[in-house]
N, CA, C and O atoms as a Tripos MOL2 file, in Angstrom:
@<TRIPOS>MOLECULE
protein
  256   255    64     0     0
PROTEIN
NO_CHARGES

@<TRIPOS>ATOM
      1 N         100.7150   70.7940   95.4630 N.3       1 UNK1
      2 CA        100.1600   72.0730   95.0960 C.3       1 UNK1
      3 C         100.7480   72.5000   93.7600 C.2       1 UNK1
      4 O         101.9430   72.6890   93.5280 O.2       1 UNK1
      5 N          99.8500   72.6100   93.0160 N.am      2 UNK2
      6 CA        100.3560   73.4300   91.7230 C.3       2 UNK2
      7 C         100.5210   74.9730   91.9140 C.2       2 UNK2
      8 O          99.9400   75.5610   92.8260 O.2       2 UNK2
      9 N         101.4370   75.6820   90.9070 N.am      3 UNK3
     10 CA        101.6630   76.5320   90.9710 C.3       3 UNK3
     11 C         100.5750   77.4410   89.9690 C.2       3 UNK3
     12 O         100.4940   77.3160   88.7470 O.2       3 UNK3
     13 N          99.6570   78.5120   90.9390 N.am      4 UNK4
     14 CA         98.8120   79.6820   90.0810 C.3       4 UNK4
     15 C          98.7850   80.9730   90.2440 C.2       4 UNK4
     16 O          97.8150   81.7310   90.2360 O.2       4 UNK4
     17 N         100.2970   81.2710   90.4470 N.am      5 UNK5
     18 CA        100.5960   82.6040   90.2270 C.3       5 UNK5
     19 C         101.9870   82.9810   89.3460 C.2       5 UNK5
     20 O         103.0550   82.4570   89.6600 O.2       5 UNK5
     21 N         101.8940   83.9060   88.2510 N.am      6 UNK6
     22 CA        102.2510   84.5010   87.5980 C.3       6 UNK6
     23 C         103.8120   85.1510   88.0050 C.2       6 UNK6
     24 O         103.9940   84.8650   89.1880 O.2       6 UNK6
     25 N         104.3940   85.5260   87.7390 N.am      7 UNK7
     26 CA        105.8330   86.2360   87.5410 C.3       7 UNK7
     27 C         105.6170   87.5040   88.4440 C.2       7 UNK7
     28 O         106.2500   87.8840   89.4290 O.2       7 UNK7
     29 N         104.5200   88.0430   87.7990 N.am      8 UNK8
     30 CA        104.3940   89.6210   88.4790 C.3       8 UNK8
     31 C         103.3360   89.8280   89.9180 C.2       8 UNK8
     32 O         103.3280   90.6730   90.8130 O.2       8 UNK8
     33 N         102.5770   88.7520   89.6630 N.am      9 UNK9
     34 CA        101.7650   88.6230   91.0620 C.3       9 UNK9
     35 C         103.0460   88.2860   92.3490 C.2       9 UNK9
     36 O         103.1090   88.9260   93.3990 O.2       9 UNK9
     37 N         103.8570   87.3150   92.0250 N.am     10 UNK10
     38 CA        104.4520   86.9160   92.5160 C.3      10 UNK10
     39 C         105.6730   88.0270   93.5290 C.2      10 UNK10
     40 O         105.8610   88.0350   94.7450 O.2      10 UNK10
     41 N         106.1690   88.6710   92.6890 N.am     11 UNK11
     42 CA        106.8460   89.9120   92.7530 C.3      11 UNK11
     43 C         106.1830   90.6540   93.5290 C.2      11 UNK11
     44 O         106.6300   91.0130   94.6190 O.2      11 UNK11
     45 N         104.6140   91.1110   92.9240 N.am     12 UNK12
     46 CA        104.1970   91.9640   94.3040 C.3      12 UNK12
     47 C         103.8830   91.3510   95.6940 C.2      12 UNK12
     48 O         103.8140   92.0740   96.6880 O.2      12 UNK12
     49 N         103.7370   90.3060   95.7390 N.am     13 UNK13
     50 CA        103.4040   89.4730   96.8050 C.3      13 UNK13
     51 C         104.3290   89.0760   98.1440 C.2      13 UNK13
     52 O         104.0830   88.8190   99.3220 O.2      13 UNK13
     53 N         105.7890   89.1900   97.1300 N.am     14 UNK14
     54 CA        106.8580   89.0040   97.9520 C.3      14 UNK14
     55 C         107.3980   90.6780   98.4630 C.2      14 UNK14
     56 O         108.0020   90.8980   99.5120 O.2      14 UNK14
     57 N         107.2480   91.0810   98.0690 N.am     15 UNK15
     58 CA        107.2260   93.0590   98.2730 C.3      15 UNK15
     59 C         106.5280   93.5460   99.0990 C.2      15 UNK15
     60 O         107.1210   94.3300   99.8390 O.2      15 UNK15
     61 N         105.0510   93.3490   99.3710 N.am     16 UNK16
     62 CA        104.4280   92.9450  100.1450 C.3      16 UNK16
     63 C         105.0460   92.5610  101.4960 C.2      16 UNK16
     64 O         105.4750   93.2720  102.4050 O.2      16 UNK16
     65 N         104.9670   91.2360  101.3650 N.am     17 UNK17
     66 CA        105.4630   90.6880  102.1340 C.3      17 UNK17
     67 C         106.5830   91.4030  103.4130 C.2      17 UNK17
     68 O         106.4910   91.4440  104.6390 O.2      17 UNK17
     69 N         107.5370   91.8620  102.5280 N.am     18 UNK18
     70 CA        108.4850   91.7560  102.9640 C.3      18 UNK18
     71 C         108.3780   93.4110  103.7660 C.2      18 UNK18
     72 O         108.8780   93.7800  104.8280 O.2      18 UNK18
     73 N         107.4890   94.1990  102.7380 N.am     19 UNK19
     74 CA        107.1510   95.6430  103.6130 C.3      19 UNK19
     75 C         106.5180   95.3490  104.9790 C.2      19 UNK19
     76 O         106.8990   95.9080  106.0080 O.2      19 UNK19
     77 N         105.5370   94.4460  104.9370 N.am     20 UNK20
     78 CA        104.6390   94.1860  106.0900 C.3      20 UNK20
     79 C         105.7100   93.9190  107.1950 C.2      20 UNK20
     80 O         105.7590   94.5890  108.2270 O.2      20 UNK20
     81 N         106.5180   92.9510  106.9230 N.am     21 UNK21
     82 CA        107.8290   92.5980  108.3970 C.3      21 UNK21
     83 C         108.6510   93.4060  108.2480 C.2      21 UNK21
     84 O         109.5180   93.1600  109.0860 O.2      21 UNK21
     85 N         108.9780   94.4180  107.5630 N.am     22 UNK22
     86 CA        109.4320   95.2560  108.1140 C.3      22 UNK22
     87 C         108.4370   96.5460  108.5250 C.2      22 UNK22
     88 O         109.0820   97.4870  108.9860 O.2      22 UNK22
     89 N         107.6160   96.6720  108.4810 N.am     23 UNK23
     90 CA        106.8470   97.1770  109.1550 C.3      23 UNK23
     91 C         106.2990   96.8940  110.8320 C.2      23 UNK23
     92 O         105.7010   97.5020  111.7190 O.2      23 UNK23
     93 N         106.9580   95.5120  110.5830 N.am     24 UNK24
     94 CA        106.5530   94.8480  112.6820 C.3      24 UNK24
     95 C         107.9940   95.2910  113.0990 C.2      24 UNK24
     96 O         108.3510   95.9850  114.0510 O.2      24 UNK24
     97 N         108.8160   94.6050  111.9750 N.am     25 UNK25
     98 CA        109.9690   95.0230  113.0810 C.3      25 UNK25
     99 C         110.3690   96.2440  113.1080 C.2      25 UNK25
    100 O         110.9680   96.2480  114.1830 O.2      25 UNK25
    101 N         110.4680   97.3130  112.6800 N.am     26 UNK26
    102 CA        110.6840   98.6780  112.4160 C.3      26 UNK26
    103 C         109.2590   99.9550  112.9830 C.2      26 UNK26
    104 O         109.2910  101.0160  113.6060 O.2      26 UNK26
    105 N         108.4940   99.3840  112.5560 N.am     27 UNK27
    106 CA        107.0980  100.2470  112.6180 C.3      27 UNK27
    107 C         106.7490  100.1810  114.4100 C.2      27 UNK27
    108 O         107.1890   99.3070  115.1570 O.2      27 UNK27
    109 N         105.7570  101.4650  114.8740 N.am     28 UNK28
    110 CA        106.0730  101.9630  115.9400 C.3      28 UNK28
    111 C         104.2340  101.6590  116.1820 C.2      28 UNK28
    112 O         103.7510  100.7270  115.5390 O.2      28 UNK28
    113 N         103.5510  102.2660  116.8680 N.am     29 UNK29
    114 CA        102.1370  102.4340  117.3920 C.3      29 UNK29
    115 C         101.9160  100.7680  117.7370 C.2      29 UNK29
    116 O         102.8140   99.9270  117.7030 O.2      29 UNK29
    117 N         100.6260  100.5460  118.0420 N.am     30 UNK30
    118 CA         99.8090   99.5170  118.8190 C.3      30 UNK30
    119 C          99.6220   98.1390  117.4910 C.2      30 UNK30
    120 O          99.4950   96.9760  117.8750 O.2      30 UNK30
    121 N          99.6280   98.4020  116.3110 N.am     31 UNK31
    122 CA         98.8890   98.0250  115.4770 C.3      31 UNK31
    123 C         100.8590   96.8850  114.9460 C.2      31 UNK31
    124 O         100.6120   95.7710  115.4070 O.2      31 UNK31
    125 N         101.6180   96.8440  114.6160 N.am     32 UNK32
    126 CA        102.5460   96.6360  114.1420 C.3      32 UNK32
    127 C         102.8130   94.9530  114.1520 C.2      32 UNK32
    128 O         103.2880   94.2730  113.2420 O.2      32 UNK32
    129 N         102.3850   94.5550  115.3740 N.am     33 UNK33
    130 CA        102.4500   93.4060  115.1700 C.3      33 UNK33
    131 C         101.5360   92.4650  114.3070 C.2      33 UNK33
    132 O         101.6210   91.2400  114.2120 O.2      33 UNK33
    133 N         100.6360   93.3200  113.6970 N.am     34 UNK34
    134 CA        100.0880   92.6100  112.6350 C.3      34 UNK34
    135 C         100.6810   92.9980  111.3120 C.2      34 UNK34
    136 O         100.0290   92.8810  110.2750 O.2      34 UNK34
    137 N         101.6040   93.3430  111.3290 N.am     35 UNK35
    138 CA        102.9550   93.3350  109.7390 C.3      35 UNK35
    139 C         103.0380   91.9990  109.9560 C.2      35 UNK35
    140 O         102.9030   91.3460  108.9210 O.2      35 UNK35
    141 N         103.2380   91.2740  111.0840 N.am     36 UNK36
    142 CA        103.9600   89.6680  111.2140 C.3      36 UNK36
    143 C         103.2800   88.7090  110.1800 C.2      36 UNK36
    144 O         103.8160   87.6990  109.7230 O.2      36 UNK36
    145 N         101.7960   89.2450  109.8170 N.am     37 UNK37
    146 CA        101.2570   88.6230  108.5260 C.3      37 UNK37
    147 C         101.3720   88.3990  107.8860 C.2      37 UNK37
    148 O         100.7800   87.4620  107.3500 O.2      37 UNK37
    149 N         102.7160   89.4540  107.1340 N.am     38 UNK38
    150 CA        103.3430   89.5420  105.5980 C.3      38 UNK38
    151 C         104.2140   88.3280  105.5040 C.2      38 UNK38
    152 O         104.9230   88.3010  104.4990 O.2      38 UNK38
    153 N         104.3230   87.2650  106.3740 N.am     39 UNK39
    154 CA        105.0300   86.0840  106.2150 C.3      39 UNK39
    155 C         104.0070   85.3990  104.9100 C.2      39 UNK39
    156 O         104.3340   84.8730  103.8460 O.2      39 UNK39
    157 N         102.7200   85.6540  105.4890 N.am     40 UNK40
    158 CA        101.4820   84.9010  104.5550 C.3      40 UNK40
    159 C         102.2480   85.2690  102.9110 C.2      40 UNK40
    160 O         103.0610   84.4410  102.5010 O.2      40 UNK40
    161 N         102.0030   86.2820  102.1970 N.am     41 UNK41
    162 CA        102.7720   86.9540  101.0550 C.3      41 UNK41
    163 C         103.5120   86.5970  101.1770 C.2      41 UNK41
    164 O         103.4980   85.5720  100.4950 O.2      41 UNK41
    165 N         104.7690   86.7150  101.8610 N.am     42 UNK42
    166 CA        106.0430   86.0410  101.4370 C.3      42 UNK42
    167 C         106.3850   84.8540  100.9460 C.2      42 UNK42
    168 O         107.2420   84.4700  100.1490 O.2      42 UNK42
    169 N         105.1810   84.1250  101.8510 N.am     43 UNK43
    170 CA        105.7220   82.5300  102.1050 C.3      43 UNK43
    171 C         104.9150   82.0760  100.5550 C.2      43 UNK43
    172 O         105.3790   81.1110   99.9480 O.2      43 UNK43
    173 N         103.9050   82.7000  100.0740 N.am     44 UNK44
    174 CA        103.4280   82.5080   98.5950 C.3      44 UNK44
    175 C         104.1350   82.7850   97.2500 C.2      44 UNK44
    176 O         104.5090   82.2840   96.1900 O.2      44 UNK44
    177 N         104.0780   83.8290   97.9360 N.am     45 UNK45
    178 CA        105.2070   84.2780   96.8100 C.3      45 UNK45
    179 C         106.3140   83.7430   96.6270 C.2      45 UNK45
    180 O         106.6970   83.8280   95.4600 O.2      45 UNK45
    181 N         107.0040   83.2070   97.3340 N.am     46 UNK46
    182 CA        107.9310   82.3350   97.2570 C.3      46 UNK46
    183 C         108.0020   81.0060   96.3030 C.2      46 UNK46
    184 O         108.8260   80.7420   95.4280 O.2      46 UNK46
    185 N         106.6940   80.1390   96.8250 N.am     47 UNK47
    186 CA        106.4960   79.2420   96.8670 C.3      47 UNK47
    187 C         105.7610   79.2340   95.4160 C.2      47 UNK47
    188 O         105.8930   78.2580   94.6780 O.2      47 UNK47
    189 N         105.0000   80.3310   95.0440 N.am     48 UNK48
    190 CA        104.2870   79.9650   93.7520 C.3      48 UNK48
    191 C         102.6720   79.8980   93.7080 C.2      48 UNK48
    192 O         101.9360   80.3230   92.8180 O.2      48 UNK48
    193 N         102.3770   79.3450   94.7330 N.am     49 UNK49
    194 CA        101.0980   78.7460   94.8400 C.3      49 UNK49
    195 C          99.9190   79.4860   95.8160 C.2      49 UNK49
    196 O          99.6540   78.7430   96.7620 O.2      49 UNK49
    197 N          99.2930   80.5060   95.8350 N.am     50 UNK50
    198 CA         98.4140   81.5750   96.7000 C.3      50 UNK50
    199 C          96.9040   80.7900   96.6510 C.2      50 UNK50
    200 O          96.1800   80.5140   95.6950 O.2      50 UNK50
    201 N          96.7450   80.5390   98.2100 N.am     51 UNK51
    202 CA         95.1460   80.0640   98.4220 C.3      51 UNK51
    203 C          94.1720   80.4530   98.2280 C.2      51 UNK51
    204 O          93.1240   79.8080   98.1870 O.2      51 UNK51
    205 N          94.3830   82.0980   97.9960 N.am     52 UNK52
    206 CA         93.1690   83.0400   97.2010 C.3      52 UNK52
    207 C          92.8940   82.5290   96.1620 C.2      52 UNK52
    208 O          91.8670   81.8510   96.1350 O.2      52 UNK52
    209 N          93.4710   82.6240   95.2870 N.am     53 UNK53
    210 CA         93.7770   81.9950   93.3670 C.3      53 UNK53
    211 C          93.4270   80.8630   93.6440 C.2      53 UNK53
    212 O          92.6230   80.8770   92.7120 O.2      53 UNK53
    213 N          93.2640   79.7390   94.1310 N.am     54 UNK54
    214 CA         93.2970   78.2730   94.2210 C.3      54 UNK54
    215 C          91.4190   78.4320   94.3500 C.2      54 UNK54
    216 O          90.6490   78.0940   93.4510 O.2      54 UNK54
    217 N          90.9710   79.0700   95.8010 N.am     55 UNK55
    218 CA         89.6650   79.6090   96.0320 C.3      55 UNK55
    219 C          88.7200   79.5030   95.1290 C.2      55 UNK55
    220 O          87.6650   78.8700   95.1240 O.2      55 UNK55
    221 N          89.4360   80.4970   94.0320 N.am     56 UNK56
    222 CA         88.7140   81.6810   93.1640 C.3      56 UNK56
    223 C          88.5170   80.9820   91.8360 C.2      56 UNK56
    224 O          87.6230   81.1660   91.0100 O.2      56 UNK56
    225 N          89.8450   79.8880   91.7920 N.am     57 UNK57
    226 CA         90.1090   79.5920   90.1810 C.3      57 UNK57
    227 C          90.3260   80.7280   89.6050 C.2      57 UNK57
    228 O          89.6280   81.0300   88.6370 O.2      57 UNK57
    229 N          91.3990   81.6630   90.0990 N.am     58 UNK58
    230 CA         91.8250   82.2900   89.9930 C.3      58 UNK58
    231 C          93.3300   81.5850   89.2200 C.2      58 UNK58
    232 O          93.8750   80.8000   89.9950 O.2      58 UNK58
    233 N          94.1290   81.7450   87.7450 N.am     59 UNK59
    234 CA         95.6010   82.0220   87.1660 C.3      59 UNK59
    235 C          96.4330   82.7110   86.6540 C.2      59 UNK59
    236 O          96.2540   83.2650   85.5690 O.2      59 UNK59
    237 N          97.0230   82.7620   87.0360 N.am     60 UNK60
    238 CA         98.1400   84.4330   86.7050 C.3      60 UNK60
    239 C          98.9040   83.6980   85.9060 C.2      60 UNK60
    240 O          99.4340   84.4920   85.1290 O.2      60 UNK60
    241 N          99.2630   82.5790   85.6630 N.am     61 UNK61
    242 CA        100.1600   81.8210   85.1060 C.3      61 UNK61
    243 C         100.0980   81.9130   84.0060 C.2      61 UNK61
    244 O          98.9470   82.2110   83.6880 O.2      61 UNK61
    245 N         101.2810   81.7360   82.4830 N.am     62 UNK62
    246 CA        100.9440   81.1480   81.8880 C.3      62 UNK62
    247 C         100.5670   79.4820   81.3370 C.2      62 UNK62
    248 O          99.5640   79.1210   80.7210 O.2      62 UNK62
    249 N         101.6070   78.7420   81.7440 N.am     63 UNK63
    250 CA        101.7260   77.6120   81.7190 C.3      63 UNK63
    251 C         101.4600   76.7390   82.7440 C.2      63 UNK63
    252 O         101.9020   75.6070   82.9380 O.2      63 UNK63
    253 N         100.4410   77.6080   83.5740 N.am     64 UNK64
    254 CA         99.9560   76.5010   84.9440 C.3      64 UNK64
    255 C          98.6530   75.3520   84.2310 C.2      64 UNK64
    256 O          98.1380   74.4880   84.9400 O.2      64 UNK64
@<TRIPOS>BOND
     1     1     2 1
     2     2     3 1
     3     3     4 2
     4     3     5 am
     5     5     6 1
     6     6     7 1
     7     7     8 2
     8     7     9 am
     9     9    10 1
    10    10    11 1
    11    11    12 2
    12    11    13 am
    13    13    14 1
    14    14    15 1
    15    15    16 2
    16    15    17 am
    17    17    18 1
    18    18    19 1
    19    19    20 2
    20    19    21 am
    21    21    22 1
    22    22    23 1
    23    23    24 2
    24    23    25 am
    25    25    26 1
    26    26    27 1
    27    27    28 2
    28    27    29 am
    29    29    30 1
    30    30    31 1
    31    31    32 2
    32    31    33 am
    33    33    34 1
    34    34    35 1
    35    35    36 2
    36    35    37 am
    37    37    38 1
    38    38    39 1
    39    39    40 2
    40    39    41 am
    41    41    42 1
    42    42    43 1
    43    43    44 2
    44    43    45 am
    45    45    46 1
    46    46    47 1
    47    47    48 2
    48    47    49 am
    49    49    50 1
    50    50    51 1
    51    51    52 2
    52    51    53 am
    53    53    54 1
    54    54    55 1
    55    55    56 2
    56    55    57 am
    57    57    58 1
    58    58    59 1
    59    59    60 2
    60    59    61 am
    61    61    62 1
    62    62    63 1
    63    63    64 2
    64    63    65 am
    65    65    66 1
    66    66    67 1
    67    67    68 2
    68    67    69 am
    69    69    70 1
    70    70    71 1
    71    71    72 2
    72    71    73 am
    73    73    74 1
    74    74    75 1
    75    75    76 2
    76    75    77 am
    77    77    78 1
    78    78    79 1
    79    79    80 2
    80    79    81 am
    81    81    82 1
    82    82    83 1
    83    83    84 2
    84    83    85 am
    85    85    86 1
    86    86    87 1
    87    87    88 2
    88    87    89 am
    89    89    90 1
    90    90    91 1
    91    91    92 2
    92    91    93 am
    93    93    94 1
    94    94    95 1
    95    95    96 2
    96    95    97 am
    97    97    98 1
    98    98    99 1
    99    99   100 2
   100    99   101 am
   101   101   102 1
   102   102   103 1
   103   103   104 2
   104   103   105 am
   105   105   106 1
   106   106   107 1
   107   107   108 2
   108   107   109 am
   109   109   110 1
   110   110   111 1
   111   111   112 2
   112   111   113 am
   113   113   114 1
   114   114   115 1
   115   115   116 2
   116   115   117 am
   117   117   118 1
   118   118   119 1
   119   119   120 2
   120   119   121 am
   121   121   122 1
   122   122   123 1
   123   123   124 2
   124   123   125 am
   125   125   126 1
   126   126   127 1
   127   127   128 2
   128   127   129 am
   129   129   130 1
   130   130   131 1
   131   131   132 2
   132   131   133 am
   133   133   134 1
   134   134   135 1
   135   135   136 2
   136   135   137 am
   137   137   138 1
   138   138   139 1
   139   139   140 2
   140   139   141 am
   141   141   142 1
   142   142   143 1
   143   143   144 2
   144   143   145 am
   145   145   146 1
   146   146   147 1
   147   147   148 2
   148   147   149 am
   149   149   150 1
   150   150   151 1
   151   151   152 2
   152   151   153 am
   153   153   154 1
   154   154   155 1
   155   155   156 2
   156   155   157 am
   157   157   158 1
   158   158   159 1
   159   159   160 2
   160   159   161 am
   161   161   162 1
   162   162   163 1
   163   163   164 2
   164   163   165 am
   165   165   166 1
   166   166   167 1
   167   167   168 2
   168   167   169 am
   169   169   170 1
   170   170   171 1
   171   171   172 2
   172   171   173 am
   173   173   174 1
   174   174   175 1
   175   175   176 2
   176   175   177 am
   177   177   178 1
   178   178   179 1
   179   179   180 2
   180   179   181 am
   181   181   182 1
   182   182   183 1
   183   183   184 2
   184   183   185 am
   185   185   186 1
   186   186   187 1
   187   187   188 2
   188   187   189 am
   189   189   190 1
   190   190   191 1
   191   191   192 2
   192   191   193 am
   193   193   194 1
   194   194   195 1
   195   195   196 2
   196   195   197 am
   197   197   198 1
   198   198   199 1
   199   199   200 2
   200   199   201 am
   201   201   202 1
   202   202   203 1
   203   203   204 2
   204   203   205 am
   205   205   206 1
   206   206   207 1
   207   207   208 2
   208   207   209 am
   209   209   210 1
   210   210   211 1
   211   211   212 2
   212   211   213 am
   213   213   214 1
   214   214   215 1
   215   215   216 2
   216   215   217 am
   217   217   218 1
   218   218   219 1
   219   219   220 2
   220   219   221 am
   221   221   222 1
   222   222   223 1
   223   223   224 2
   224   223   225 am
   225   225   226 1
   226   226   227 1
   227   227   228 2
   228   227   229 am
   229   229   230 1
   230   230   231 1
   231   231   232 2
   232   231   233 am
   233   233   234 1
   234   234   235 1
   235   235   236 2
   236   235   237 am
   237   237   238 1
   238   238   239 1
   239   239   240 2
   240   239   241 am
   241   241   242 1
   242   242   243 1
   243   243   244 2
   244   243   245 am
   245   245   246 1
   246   246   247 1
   247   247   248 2
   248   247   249 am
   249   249   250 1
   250   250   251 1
   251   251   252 2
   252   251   253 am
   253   253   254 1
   254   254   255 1
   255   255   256 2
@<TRIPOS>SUBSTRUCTURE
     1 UNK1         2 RESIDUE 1 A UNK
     2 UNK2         6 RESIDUE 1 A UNK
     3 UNK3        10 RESIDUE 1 A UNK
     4 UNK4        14 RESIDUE 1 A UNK
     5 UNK5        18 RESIDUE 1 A UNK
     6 UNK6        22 RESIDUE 1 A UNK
     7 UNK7        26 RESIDUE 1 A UNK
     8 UNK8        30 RESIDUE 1 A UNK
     9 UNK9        34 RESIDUE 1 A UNK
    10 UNK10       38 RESIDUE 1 A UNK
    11 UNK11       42 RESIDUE 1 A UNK
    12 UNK12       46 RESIDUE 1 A UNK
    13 UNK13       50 RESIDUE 1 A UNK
    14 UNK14       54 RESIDUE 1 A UNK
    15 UNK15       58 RESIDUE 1 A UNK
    16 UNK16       62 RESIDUE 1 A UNK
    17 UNK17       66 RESIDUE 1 A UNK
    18 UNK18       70 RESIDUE 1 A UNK
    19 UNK19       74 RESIDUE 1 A UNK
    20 UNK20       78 RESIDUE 1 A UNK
    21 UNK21       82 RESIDUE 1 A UNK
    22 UNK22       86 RESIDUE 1 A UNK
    23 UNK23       90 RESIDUE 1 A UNK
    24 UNK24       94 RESIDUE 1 A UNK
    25 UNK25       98 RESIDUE 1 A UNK
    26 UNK26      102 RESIDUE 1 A UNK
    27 UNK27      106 RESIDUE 1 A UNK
    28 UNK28      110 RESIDUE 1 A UNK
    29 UNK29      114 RESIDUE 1 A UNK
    30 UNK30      118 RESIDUE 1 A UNK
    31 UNK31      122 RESIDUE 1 A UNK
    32 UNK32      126 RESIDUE 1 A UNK
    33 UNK33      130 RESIDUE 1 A UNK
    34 UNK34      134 RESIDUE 1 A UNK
    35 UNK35      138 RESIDUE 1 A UNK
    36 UNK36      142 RESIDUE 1 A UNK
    37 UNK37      146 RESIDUE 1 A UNK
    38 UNK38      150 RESIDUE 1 A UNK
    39 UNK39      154 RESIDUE 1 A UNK
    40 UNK40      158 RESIDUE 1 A UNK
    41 UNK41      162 RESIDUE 1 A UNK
    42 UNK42      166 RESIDUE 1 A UNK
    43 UNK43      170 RESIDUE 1 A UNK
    44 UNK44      174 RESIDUE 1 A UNK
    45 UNK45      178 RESIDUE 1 A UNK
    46 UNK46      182 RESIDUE 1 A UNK
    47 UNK47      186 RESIDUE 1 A UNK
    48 UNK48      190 RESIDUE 1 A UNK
    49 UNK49      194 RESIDUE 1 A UNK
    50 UNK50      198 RESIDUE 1 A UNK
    51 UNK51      202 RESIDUE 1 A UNK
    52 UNK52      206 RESIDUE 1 A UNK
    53 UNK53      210 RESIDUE 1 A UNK
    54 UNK54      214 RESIDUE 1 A UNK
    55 UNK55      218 RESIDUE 1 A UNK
    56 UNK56      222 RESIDUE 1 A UNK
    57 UNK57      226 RESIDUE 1 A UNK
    58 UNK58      230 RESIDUE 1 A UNK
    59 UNK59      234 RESIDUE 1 A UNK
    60 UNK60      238 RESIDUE 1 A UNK
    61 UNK61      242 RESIDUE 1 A UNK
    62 UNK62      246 RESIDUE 1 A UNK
    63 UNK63      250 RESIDUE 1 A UNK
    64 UNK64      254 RESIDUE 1 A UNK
């Protein structure tokens, strides 16, 4: 997998991310266990490489 996300996509993605699980583990009502999603964001953001952007031909990059 090449990498096609950008510095700042990246950043929000992992922010994201990381609000969403704490939103399962912290957050209260019926709905919370779908924060457990924000692994998806995290685990991109991490990694560099988002399946949306890949989809879309979508690059945030410069040098991808």
């Amino acid at each position: 997998m090449k990498k096609n996300m950008g510095t700042v996509q990246r950043a929000i993605w992992v922010v994201l991310g990381l609000a969403l699980i704490a939103w399962a583990i912290w957050g209260g009502g019926a709905y919370h266990a779908w924060g457990w999603i924000g692994i998806i964001p995290l685990a991109a953001g991490a990694v560099g490489f988002c399946a949306f952007n890949a989809i879309f031909g979508i690059k945030t990059c410069k040098d991808c």
